[in-house]
Structures are given as structure tokens and as C-alpha cells.
Residue, then its C-alpha position, 0 to 999 in steps of 0.5 A: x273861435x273865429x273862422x271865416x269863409x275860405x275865400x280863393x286859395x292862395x295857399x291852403x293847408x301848409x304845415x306852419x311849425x316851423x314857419x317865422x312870422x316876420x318871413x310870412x308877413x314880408x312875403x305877403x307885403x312883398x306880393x301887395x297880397x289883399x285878402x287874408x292868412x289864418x294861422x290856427x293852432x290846437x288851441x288857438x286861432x288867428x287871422x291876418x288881413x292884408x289890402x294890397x301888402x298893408x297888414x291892416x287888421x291882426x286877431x289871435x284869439x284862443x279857445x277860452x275866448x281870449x282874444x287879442x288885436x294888433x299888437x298884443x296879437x302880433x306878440x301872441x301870435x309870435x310867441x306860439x310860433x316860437x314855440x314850434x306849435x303844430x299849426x297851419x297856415x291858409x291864405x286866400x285872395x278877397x277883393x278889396x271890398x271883401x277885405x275891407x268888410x272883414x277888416x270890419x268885423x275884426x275890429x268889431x265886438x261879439x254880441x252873441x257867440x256860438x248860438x244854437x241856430x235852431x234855438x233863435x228867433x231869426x226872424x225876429x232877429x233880422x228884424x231887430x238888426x233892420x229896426x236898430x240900423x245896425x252895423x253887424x255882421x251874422x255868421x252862420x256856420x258848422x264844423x267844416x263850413x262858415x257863411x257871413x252876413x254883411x249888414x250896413x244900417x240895418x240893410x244887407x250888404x252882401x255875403x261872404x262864403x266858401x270860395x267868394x272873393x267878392x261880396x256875393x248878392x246871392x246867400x251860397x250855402x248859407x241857406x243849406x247850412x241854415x238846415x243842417x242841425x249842428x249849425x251855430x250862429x254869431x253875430x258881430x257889431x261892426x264899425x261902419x267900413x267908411x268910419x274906419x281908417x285902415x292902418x299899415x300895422x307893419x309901419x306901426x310895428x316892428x315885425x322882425x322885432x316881434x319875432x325876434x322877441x318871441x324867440x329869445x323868449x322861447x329860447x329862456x324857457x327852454x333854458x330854464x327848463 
């Protein structure tokens, strides 16, 4: 599943259980938050990413690689909220450029996922993002820590890793987590950030809707249980 860098916190380990989508995304809108919010589950994860209060890009993703954007994962983000999962929420402030970049990659595809880093030809594969004039972006990452490689045709665009909150010239930790063996790679194609047309999700949707669906739903199971 997709974790990013960790960004500057805003908020960082809150029992999300008894949280209400609509109450978390209003105050982020209200607070004109940019950056992004991560609700993650036993089971599941998502990300939420905001530019300046507009809920521009929404992820849920599950551990079977299952994996939803916009609406669909706004519906099932809402319906394991309902639920009263156990789950946490993280939110960290990026700059716009960051969040745009991250915007990117969520509305990208997954080329290669979970890799052995010690089993790639990471020479051979830069070369290759370099000689196809790719749009990608590599993330580098073990259990605790994740680092992001921005390319924009075939040339890196900067990097993104624990505790950034502009794209960073220099690689952080990415080249420690590069040594460690549990480290894993993926890489993602992204759209080129100038093609894309951020959208205010929340005047596409109706968030209190969605909520209030996700609930009634969870109220019929109990029901009927």
C-alpha cells in the first residue's frame, strides 16, 4: 500500500475511530490546509490531498492492492469510517509544489510495486526513465521509512522524504534507505503536473452526503445482524 514521506506534521498519530469524514475534510477546507491527511486502517490505507482547502486528489487503497480515487474512494473511505475501524489519522503541510507533485503520482499507475531493491538493475533503470523521457516518480522505502524520486521527462525533479515540505535538491535519507536490505522499490508513472487540472473534489461531491450514506449503511448491517 502507498505511504508517503511524512511531511511537516500538523497532526500525527490521532485515534481516528470515532472521527466523521465530513468533520475532518471541513476543517482542513476551512483551515485553506495544503498538504495531505493519511487515514490508515489494519487493512487498508488512504490519502487525502488538499491545495489550499480544495480536496484535489482522494486514494483508498486496501491490502489486496485494491485501490480507489475520487469518489469511489471517498465511498470507501467513508464506509470503514462508519464502521468504527481502529485507525489513524496523520496530517502534514507540504508546499504547493510538493502537493502538486503528490497529486501526480496519485493520479498516476503503478508500474512496479513492492521490488526488491537489491534485486534491480537501478542503473539500468534510471537509464531507461532517462531514455524514455519518462514522467515517474521511484519510491524507495522500508517499514518505518519511504523516500520519493520526482522525474519529469526523464530528468529528476527533486525529492521528497521524512520531514520535507518543499521538493528537496539533495536525496535525505534516500540514499541510507538505499543501503539497508529490507528496502523495497516502486515506481509510478505519473501525469505531467502541467497537464493536470486540479479539481475541488469537494464541489464535485457532496462529503456530508457521502457520510451520511456511509452511515445509514453501517446502521443496516448492524440491523440486520
Amino acid at each position: 500500500m502507498l505511504r508517503l514521506p511524512k511531511g511537516v506534521p500538523l497532526f500525527e498519530k490521532l485515534d481516528a475511530s470515532n472521527l466523521q469524514l465530513d468533520a475532518v475534510v471541513l476543517k482542513l477546507k476551512n483551515g485553506c490546509f495544503t498538504g495531505y491527511a493519511s487515514i490508515t486502517f489494519d487493512q487498508a490505507n488512504s490519502v487525502l490531498v488538499f491545495e489550499s482547502g480544495k480536496l484535489i486528489s482522494a486514494l483508498f487503497e486496501n491490502s489486496a492492492d485494491v485501490r480507489y480515487n475520487s469518489f469511489e474512494a471517498l465511498n470507501a473511505l467513508a464506509e470503514q469510517m462508519a464502521a468504527g475501524s481502529s485507525s489513524v489519522l496523520n496530517v502534514y503541510r507540504l508546499s504547493g509544489d510538493l502537493t502538486l507533485c503528490v497529486h501526480a503520482l496519485l493520479q498516476g499507475e503503478v508500474r512496479y510495486c513492492g521490488q526488491a531493491l537489491g534485486l534491480i538493475d537501478i542503473k539500468n533503470l534510471l537509464e531507461r526513465i532517462k531514455s524514455e523521457q519518462m514522467n515517474c516518480c521511484l519510491r524507495i522505502y522500508t517499514a518505518d521509512h519511504s523516500s520519493m524520486i520526482f522525474y519529469k521527462g526523464g530528468e529528476p525533479l527533486g525529492f521528497f522524504h521524512d520531514g520535507s515540505e518543499e521538493i528537496e535538491a539533495s536525496p535525505g535519507n534516500s540514499q541510507q534507505l538505499t543501503q539497508d536490505p529490507a528496502a523495497k522499490l516502486d515506481l509510478y508513472s505519473t501525469a505531467g503536473i502541467d497537464e493536470l487540472m486540479p479539481q475541488d473534489l469537494l464541489e464535485m461531491f457532496n462529503i456530508d452526503s457521502i457520510w451520511k450514506s456511509a452511515v445509514s449503511k453501517q446502521q443496516a448491517r448492524l440491523s440486520g445482524s
